[in-house]
C-alpha positions, 0 to 999 in steps of 0.5 A: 500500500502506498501513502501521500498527501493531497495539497489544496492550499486551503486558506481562512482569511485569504489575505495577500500575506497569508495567501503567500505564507500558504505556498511556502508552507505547502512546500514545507510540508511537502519536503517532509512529507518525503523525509517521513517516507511518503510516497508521493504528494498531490496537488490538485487544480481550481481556478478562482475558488476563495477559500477552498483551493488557490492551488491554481498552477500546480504545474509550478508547485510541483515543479518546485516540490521537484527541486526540492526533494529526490525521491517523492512522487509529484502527481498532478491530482488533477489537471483540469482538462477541458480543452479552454483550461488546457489544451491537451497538447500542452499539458503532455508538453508541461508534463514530459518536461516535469518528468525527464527533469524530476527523473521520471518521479510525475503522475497524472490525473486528470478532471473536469473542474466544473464548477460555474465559478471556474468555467465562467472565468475560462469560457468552458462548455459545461456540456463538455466537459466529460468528452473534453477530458476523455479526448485528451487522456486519448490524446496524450496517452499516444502523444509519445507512441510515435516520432509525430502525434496525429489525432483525429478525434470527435472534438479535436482534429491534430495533424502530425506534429512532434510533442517535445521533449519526450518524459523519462517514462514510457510510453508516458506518466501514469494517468488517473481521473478524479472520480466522486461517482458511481460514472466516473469510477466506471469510466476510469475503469474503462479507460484503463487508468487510475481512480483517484477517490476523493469522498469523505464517505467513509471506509464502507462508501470506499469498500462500494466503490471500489466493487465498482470499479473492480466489476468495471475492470472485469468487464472492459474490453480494449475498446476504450482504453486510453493507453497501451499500459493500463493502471489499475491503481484505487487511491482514497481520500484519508482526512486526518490530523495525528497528535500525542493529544487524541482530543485536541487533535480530533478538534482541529481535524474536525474543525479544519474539516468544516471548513472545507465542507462548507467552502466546497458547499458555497462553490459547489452548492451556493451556500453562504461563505465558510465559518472562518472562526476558530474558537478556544474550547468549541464542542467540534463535534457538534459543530459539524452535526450543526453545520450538516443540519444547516445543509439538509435544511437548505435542501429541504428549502430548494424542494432538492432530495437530501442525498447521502452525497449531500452530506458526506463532507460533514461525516467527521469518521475520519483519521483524527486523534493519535497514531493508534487512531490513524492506524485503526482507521487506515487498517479500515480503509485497506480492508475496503480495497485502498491501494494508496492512502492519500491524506488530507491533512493541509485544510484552512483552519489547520496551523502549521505546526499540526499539519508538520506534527501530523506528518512526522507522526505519520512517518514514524508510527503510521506508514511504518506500522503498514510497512511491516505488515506488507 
């Protein structure tokens, strides 16, 4: 089983200054990340999200995070892949060049970034955004297969042209999609690449979708497929926040996880803007349950059905307390099908100090309680 970490570069009261201590601390966390055994760190794509995501040019993060380290992983998760945020061409050109540099150390996932705030400021059609993507994982899964790519697609026309330089893994970097749904673990199946599972449904939502994915896998054909190599690789989403005290951990996880609920919900869903807040000795917990009452009332408002879905980023069942508590609940996840564990751990209300401690807590109990055992 492997293990990484998943930026976002989250952010309550996004001032200029604390927006730019953000990014070095990322990178901070990023470089010890490697030094505590992880395997590879992700950074995900979003384009004018306030609060919930200024990772906006993960290119260059990862770039930076390259230079920095030797050994680590770097992994795009994910490009956002329509044709108006970035032409497929260009993201093989941006990636082979990170890889060679990075020694072969890059991974690629690919998504859609759909929401109105992020295709408004791009131009993207919504109503393409499925297709886009699946053309350009074709597009750059040949775009190495020969000395001159030419794609002739149901979106795109290329006529042969060299795409230079070539990456230092062949034919080309894994490829992953982002996948929250019952259609995307499916597609991710049939395109023969790797999902990458970004819920917060818990560990028997993982064990479901991963049934998904697996029976999807079974019954492939080549038709579909993207690549000449397949990579059937199920990465889950493990928020937590690892410290020798259980409570306080298990209070600025929870926190730091209301935070991120309630900022996907005001771009994603049209709630109010996050509770920045961190308040001394608050009841977390309870917090949460308030906060989902909130959404579930807000549904009940609008005449939408309350889904599962609708909630899931207020389940706060997650890795929060001590070392023995992520363990516990890593063991969960394993058990569900997860062949990779990729923590959350950077969220907007979380200090430093408890992102750095959780990592090295990890390092040194969690990923090596694991390595033992495989």
């Amino acid at each position: 089983m492997k293990f990484s970490v998943i930026f976002e570069a989250q952010l309550a009261d996004p001032t200029v200054d604390r927006e730019h201590r953000l990014f070095h601390d990322c990178v901070e966390q990023a470089v010890l990340a490697e030094e505590m055994g992880f395997d590879r760190i992700w950074a995900v794509e979003h384009h004018s999200l306030k609060w919930y995501a200024h990772m906006s040019a993960p290119e260059i993060f990862l770039t930076w995070v390259a230079a920095r380290t030797s050994r680590i992983r770097v992994g795009h998760g994910v490009v956002c892949m329509p044709f108006a945020f970035n032409h497929p061409a260009r993201v093989a050109e941006r990636a082979a060049t990170l890889d060679l540099l990075s020694g072969g150390r890059l991974d690629l996932g690919a998504g859609r970034g759909g929401t109105v705030q992020e295709t408004s400021l791009c131009g993207v059609d919504k109503e393409r955004t499925t297709q886009e993507v699946e053309e350009a994982l074709r597009i750059i899964g040949k775009a190495w297969e020969k000395d001159e790519l030419e794609h002739h697609g149901p979106l795109l026309d290329i006529d042969p042209h060299p795409i230079l330089p070539r990456p230092a893994q062949t034919p080309h970097p894994p490829l992953f999609l982002a996948c929250s749904r019952t259609e995307t673990l499916r597609q991710a199946a049939e395109l023969g690449v790797g999902a990458l599972v970004m819920g917060f449904a818990g560990p028997e939502s993982i064990a479901e979708m991963r049934r998904v994915y697996d029976a999807a896998t079974a019954a492939r054909t080549s038709e579909r497929l993207v690549s000449s190599v397949v990579n059937d690789h199920f990465s889950v989403l493990c928020p937590t926040i690892v410290l020798d005290d259980r409570e306080a951990a298990r209070a600025i996880g929870i926190r730091g996880q209301r935070f991120f609920a309630q900022s996907i919900g005001h771009w994603y869903g049209g709630a109010g803007i996050p509770d920045e807040a961190v308040v001394e000795g608050t009841d977390e917990a309870a917090e949460m349950r308030r906060a989902a009452e909130q959404v579930v009332a807000r549904l009940h408002e609008q005449h939408i059905p309350v889904r599962p879905s609708a909630t899931a980023t207020f389940n706060a069942d997650h890795a929060y307390g001590t070392a023995a508590d992520a363990i516990a609940y890593v063991e969960r996840l394993r058990d569900a099908g997860a062949d990779e564990i990729m923590c959350l751990i950077q969220m907007g209300t979380v200090p430093q100090a408890a992102c750095l401690e959780t990592l090295r807590q990890w390092g040194e109990t969690v990923i090596p309680h694991f390595r033992r055992e495989g």
